[in-house]
C-alpha positions in Angstrom: -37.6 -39.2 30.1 -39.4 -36.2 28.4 -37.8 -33.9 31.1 -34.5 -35.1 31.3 -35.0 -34.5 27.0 -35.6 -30.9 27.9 -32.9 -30.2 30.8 -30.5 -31.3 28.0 -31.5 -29.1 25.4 -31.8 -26.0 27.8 -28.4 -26.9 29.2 -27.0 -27.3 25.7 -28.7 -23.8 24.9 -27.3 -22.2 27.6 -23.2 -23.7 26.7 -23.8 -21.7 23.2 -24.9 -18.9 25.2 -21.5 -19.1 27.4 -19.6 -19.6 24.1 -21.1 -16.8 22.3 -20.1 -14.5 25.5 -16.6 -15.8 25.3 -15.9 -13.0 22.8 -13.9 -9.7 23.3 -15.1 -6.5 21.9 -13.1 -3.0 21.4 -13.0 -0.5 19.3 -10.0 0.1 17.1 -7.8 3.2 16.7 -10.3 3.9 13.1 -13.2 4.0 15.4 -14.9 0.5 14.2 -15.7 -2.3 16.3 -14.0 -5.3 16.4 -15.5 -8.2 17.7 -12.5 -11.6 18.2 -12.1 -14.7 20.5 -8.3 -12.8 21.1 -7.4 -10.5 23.2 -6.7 -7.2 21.7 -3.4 -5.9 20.5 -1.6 -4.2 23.1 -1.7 -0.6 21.2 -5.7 -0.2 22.4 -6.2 1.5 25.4 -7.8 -0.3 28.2 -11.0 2.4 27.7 -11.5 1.3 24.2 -12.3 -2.5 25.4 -16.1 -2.7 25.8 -16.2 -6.3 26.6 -14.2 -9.1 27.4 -14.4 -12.7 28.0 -16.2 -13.1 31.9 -16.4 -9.4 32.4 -20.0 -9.4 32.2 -22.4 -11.3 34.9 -23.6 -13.1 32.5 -20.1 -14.3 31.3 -19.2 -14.8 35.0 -21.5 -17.3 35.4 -21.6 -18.8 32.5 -17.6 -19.6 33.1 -18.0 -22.2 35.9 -20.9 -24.4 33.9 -18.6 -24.8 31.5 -15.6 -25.8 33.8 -17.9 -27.8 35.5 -19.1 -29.6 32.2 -16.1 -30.5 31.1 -15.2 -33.8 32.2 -11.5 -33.4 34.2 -11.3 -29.6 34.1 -9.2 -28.0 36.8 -9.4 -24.0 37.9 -6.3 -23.7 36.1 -8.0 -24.3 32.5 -9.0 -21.0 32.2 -5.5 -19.5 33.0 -4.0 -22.2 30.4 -6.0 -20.5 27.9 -5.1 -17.0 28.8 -1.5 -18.0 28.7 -1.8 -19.3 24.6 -3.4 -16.2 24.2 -0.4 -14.0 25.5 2.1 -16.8 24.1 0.5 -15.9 20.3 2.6 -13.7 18.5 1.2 -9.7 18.4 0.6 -8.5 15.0 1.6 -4.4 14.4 -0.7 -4.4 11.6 2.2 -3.7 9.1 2.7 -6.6 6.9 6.6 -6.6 6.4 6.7 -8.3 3.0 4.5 -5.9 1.6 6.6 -2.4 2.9 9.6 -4.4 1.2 7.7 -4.5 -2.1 6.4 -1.0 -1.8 9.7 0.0 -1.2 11.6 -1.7 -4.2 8.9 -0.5 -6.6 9.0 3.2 -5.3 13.2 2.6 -5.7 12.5 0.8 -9.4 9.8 3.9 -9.9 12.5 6.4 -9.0 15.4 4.9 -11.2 13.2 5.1 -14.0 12.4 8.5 -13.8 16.1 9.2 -13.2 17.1 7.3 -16.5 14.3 9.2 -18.7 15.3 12.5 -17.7 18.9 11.8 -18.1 18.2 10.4 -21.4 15.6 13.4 -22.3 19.1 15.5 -21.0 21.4 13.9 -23.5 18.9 14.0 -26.4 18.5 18.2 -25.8 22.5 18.0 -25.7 22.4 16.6 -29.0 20.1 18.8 -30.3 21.4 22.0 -29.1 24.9 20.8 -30.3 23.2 20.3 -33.9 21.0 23.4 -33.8 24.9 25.4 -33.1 26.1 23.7 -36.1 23.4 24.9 -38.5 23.2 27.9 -37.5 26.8 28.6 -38.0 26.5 27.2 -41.2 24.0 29.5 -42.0 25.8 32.9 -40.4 28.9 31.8 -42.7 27.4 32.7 -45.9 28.0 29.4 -47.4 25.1 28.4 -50.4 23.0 25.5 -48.6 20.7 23.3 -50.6 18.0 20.8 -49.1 16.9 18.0 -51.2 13.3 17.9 -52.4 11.3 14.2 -51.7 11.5 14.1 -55.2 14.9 13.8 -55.0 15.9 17.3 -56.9 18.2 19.2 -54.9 16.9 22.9 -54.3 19.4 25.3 -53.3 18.1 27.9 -50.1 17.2 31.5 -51.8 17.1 34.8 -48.7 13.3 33.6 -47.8 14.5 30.4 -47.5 17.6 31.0 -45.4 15.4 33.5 -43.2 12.7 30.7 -42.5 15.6 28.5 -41.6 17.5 30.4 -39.1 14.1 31.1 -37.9 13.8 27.6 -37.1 17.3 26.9 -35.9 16.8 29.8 -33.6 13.4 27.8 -31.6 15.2 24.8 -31.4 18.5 26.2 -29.6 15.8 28.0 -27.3 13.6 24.8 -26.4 16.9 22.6 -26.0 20.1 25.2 -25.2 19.8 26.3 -22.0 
């Protein structure tokens, strides 16, 4: 009873073995290994499979113990199996949803840095347009007069004028051009 005890442990021992052999192994196009119960996708080159489900002896003869343990198991079990694994859809590794998103944001990114430069365009317009304005005001001769935050009105002497077109001049440059 002992014995029959043991031949059921060392049979159950070697069924994980087969399983654990049932395993494919290649090496992916970033040079890592990849270790699956799938087949690999079709872009790696047969050279790049190191191992594969029965391609070892041990995986060859592991194969029939477990067709032959298997209560009802024909020789066409293990094609069946093959056959779900081609049936399963191939992944390219490029999630489609995620490209979309990337996409939209890189559009949304763009838009947004179309709309603050035209808006940075039509602000420089506006300044340059003002900055004209003053300093034609200023070549006309006309007396000009700021008012103080006091609220007294202080009317532009030559200095004053001088530092003014001065100022009217670095604005045209920085926003005519």
């Amino acid at each position: 009873m002992k014995r029959i005890g043991q031949c059921l442990v060392l049979g159950l021992c070697l069924l994980a073995g087969a399983v654990a052999q049932a395993q494919w192994q290649w090496v992916d196009k970033d040079g890592r290994k990849v270790f699956s119960d799938r087949a690999p996708p079709p872009d790696i080159p047969a050279r790049n499979i190191l191992r594969q489900p029965g391609s070892s002896a041990r995986g060859v003869a592991a194969a029939p113990v477990a067709a032959a343990s298997a209560p009802g198991a024909t020789a066409s079990a293990p094609v069946a199996a093959n056959e779900d694994a081609a049936a399963t859809p191939r992944l390219s590794g490029v999630d489609k949803d995620l490209a979309e998103k990337k996409k939209l944001a890189e559009a949304a990114a763009a838009a947004k840095a179309r709309a603050d430069a035209e808006r940075l365009q039509k602000v420089k317009a506006d300044n340059c347009e003002r900055a004209k304005a003053n300093k034609a005001l200023m070549d006309s001769g006309v007396r000009v007069s700021h008012t103080k935050p006091n609220g007294e009105r202080e009317i532009l002497d030559d200095a004053g004028r001088a530092a003014e077109l001065k100022r009217i001049q670095t604005v045209m440059e920085t926003n005519c051009n």
